[in-house]
C-alpha positions in Angstrom: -1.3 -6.1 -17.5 -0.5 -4.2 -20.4 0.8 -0.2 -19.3 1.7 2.9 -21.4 4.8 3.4 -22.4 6.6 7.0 -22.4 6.8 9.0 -25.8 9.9 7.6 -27.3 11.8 6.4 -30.6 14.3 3.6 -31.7 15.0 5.2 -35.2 16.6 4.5 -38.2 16.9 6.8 -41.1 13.4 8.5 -42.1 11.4 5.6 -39.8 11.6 4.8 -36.3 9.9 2.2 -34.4 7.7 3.6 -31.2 6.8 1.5 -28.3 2.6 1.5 -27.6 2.9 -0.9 -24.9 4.7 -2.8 -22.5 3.6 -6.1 -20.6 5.2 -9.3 -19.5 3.2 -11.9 -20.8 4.0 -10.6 -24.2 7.7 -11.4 -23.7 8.6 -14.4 -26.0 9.9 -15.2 -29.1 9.7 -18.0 -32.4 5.9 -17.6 -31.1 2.9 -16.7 -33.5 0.9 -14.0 -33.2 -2.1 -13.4 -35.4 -4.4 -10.9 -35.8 -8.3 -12.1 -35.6 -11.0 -9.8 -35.1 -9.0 -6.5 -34.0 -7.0 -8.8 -31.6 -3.6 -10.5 -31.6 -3.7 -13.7 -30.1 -0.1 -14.9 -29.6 0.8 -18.5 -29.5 3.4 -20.4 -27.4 6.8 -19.4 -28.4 10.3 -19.3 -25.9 9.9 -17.3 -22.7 14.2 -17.3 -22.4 16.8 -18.1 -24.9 17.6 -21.1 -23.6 14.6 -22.9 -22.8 13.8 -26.1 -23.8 10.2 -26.6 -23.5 8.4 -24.3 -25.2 5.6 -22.2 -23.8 1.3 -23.4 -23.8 0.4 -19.8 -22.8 -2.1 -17.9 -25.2 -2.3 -14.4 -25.0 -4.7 -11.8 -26.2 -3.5 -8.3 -27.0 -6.3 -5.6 -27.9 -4.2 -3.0 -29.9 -6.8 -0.7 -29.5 -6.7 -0.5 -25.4 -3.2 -2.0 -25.5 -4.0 -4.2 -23.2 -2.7 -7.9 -23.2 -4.4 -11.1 -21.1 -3.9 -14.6 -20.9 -6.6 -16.5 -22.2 -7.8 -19.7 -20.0 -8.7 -21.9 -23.0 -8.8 -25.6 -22.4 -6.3 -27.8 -24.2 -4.0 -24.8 -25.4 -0.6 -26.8 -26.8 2.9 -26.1 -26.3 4.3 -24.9 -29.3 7.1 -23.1 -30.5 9.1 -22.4 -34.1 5.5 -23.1 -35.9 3.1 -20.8 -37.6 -0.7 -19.7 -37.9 -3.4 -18.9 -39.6 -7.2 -17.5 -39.0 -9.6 -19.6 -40.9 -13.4 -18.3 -41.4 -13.2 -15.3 -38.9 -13.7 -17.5 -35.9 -10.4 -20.8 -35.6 -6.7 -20.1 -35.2 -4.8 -22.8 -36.8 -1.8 -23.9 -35.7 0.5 -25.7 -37.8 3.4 -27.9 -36.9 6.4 -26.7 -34.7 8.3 -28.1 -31.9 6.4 -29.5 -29.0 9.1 -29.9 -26.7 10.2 -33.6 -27.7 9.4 -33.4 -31.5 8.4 -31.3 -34.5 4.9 -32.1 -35.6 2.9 -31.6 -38.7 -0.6 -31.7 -37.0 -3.4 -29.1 -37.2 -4.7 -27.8 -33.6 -7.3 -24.8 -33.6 -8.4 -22.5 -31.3 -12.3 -22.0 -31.6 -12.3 -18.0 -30.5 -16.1 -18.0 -30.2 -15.9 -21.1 -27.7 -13.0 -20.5 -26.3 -11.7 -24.0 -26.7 -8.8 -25.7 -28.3 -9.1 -28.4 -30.8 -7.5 -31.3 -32.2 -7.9 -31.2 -35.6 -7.8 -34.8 -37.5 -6.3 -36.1 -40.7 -7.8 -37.5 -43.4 -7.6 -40.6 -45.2 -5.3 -39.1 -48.2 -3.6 -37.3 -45.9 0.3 -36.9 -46.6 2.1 -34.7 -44.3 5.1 -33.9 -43.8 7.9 -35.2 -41.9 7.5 -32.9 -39.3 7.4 -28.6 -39.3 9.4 -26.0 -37.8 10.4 -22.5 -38.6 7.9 -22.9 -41.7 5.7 -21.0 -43.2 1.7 -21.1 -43.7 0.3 -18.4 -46.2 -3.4 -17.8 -46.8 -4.7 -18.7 -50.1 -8.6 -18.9 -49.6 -10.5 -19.4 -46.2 -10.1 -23.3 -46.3 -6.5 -23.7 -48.0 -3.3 -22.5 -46.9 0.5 -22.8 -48.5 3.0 -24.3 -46.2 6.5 -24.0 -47.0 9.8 -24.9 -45.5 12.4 -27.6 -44.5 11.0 -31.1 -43.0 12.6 -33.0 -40.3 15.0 -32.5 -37.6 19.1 -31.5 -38.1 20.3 -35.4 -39.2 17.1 -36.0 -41.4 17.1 -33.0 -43.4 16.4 -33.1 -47.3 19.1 -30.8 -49.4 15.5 -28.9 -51.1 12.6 -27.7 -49.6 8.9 -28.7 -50.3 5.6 -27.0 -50.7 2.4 -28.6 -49.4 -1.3 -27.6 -50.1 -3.1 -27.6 -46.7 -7.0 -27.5 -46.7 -9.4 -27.5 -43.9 -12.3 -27.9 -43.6 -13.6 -26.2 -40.1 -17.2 -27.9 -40.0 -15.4 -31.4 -40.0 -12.5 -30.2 -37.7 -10.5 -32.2 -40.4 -7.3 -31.3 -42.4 -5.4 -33.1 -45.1 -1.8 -31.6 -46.7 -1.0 -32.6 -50.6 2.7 -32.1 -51.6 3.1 -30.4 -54.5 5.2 -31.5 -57.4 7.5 -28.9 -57.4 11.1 -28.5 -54.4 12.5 -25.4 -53.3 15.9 -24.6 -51.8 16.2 -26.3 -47.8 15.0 -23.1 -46.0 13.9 -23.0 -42.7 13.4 -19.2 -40.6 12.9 -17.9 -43.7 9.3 -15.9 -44.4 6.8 -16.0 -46.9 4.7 -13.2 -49.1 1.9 -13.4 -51.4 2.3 -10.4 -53.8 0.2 -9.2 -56.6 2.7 -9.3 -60.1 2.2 -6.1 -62.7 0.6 -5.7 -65.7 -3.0 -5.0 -66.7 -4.5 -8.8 -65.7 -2.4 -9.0 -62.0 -1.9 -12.6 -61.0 -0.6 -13.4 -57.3 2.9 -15.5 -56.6 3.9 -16.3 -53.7 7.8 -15.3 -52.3 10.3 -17.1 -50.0 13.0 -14.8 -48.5 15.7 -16.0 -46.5 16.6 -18.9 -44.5 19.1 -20.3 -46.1 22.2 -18.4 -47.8 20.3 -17.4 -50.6 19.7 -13.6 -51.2 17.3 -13.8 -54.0 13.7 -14.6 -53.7 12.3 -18.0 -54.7 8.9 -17.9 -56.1 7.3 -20.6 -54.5 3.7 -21.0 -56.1 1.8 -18.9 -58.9 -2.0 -18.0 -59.5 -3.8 -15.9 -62.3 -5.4 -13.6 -62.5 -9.0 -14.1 -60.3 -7.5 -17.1 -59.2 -7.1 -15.7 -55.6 -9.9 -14.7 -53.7 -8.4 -13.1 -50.8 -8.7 -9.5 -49.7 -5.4 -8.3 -48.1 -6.1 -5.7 -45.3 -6.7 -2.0 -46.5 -3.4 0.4 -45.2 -3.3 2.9 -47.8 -1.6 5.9 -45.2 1.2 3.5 -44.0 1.2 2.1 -48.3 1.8 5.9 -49.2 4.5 6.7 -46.0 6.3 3.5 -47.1 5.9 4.3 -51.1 7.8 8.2 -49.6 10.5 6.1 -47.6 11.2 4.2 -50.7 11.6 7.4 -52.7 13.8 8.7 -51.1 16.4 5.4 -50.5 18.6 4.0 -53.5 17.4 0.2 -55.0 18.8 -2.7 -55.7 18.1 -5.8 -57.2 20.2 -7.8 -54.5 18.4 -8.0 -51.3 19.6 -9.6 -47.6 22.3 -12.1 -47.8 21.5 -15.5 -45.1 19.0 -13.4 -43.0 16.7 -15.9 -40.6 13.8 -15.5 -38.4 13.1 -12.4 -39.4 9.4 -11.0 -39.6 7.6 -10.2 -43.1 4.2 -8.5 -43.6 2.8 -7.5 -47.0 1.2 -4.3 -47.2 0.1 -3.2 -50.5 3.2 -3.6 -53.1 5.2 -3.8 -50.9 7.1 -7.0 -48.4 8.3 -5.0 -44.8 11.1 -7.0 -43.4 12.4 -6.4 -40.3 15.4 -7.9 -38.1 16.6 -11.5 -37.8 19.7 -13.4 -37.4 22.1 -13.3 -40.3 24.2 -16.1 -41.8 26.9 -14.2 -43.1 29.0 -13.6 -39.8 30.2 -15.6 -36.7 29.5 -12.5 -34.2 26.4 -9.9 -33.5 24.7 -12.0 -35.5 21.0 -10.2 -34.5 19.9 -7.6 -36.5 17.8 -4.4 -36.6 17.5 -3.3 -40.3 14.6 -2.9 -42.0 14.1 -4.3 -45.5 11.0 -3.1 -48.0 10.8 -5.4 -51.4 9.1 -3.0 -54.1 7.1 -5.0 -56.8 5.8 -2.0 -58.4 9.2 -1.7 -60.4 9.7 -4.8 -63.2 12.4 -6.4 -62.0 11.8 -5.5 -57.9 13.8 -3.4 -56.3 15.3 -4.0 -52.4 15.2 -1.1 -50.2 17.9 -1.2 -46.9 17.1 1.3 -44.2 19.9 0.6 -41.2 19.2 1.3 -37.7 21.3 3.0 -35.4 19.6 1.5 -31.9 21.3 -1.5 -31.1 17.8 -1.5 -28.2 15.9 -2.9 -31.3 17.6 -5.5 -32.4 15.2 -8.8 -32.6 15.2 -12.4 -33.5 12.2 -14.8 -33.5 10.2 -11.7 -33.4 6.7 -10.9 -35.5 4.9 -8.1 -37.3 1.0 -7.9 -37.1 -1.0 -5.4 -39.7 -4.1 -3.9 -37.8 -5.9 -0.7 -38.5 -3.3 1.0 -41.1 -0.5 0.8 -38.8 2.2 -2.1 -38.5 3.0 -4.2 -35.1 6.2 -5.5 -33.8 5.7 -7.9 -30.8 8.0 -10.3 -28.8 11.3 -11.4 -30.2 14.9 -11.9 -27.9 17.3 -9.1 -27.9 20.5 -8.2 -29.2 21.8 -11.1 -27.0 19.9 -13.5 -28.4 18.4 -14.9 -24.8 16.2 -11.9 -23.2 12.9 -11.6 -25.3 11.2 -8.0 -25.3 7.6 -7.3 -23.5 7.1 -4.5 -26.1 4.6 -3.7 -28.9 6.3 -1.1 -31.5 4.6 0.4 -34.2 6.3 1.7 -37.5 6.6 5.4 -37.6 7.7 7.7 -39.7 10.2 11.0 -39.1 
C-alpha cells in the first residue's frame, strides 16, 4: 500500500523532483505505465536488475489518493522493454517487448471496464515486425498508432531502423502493422515525441531522440496541418514554469550525446527528458539530468539542467502527465540493479 512520503527535494538548478509517494509494488523498471482515466496502470517491467523473466504484475496507481494496487485481471502477460498505449478511453494496448524467451510483435489489451486481458489477433495483410523491444508506440488518432524502433534480437539486427503504421480496431479485437516506406537510424531505448511545428498553419512531426549515438533528432513521420486529430492534455501552469526555467538557462542546438532509456513526455512546446543511460562513457553510466527541447524557437533549442542528487539517478524509468503536474515512476538506481518504489513530481524552486 501506497504511504506519504515526508516533505523533501532531489533538486537540480531552479527544479527539483519531490517524492508524493512510496510503495513497493511500484518498484520496477523498462515497464509501461500509462495514464487512463486519472489512473496509471503500470505494465510488467524488471523487479531487479538482473532478472531474467520479466514481471506479469499490473498495477494501478490513483495519483490523486496516491495509492497503488495490484489489479487481479485474468491473462495479464509478462512483459518487459515494450510500450503502451490507451485506445478509446477504455483498452490498454500492449505492443511487443520481451516475454522472457523472445521479443514479440503482438498486440494484447487490457479491457479496463472488464477487467480482462485480451489477445488481440492479426489480420490477413498483416506485416509485422521481426519482433519489438525498447520501441516506441505514439498516438496518432484513437485507432492508429506509430511504432518506431530496432527489430530483432543482438545477432539479427538491421544497420537502420523502421517505422510501422499500427491500426486497431477495438470492436474486432484485431490489429494489423504496415511498414512504411521510409528507414531510420538502428535505435532502440530511444523515445519518441509528437510536436506541433511553427508558423501560422502548424502541422505535427513526430521526433526520435536517443538510442543510438546520435545527438540530433530524427524526424520520423510528418502530418499537416488538421491532419492530426488528437488533443494533447491541457498543462498550461507546468507549460508556463517550464517556458520560466527555459528563460533563464542558455540553448543550444546540440542536444544529449548516446542517451538510452530515458523517459520523454510532451507538454505543450516543449519534449521533458529526464535520466537514462548514456553511451558516451564506460563508467556511471546512469544519469539524472533533465533535458527540455524548445520548438517554439526555428531551429529548436536544447535546454540542460544538471542534478546534483546522485539519489535520483534512473534508468528504465517513465514520466506520466496527469492533472498539470508531471510523474516519475519506477526506474533502477544509480547502480543500475535496485529499481525505486517512488512517484516524483516536477517542482519548481
Amino acid at each position: 500500500m501506497a504511504v506519504a512520503v515526508p516533505p523533501g527535494r532531489a533538486a537540480g538548478s531552479g527544479w527539483a523532483w519531490r517524492p508524493v509517494a512510496r510503495d513497493a509494488l511500484l518498484a520496477r523498471a523498462f515497464h509501461s505505465c500509462t495514464e487512463l482515466r486519472g489512473r496509471f496502470y503500470l505494465v510488467g517491467g524488471l523487479l531487479a536488475g538482473r532478472a531474467r523473466e520479466p514481471s506479469s504484475d499490473t498495477v494501478v496507481f490513483d495519483p490523486a489518493r496516491g495509492q497503488a494496487v495490484r489489479l487481479g485481471a485474468r491473462g495479464s502477460p509478462p512483459r518487459s522493454h515494450h510500450d503502451a498505449a490507451p485506445v478509446g478511453g477504455r483498452w490498454l494496448c500492449v505492443v511487443g517487448g520481451w516475454d522472457g524467451s523472445r521479443r514479440l510483435a503482438t498486440v494484447t489489451a487490457l479491457d479496463t471496464e472488464r477487467g480482462v486481458w485480451e489477445a488481440w489477433t492479426a489480420t490477413p495483410g498483416d506485416c509485422p515486425p521481426a519482433g519489438l523491444s525498447s520501441h516506441t508506440c505514439t498516438r496518432i488518432s484513437d485507432r492508429e498508432l506509430q511504432v518506431a524502433g530496432r527489430e530483432g534480437g543482438i545477432h539479427t539486427q538491421r544497420r537502420y531502423g523502421s517505422i510501422y503504421t499500427l491500426r486497431l480496431d477495438p470492436s474486432a479485437r484485431t490489429y494489423c502493422y504496415k511498414q512504411e516506406g521510409c528507414h531510420i537510424a538502428s535505435r532502440s531505448g530511444h523515445c519518441a515525441a509528437l510536436l506541433q511545428t511553427p508558423g501560422p498553419h502548424p502541422g505535427h512531426q513526430l521526433l526520435l531522440f536517443g538510442g543510438c549515438n546520435l545527438a540530433e533528432p530524427e524526424v520520423a513521420g510528418h502530418w499537416s496541418h488538421g491532419k492530426i486529430k488528437e488533443e494533447p492534455p491541457v498543462a498550461p501552469h507546468l507549460m508556463e514554469q517550464l517556458a520560466r526555467l527555459v528563460n533563464s538557462g542558455q540553448g543550444s542546438q546540440k542536444g544529449p550525446h548516446g542517451l538510452r532509456h530515458h523517459s520523454c513526455s510532451v507538454v505543450g512546446p516543449f519534449a521533458v527528458l529526464f535520466g537514462g543511460e548514456t553511451l558516451t562513457r564506460a563508467r556511471d553510466t546512469i544519469c539524472n539530468d533533465l533535458y527540455i527541447y524548445d520548438t517554439r524557437t526555428s531551429p529548436p533549442l536544447w535546454f540542460h539542467f544538471p542534478c546534483a542528487d546522485r539519489g535520483m539517478k534512473r534508468v528504465g524509468h517513465r514520466t506520466c502527465l496527469w492533472n498539470d503536474q508531471l510523474y516519475l515512476v519506477g526506474g533502477f538506481g544509480e547502480d543500475g540493479r535496485t529499481a525505486s518504489p517512488q512517484v516524483c513530481i516536477l517542482d519548481f524552486i
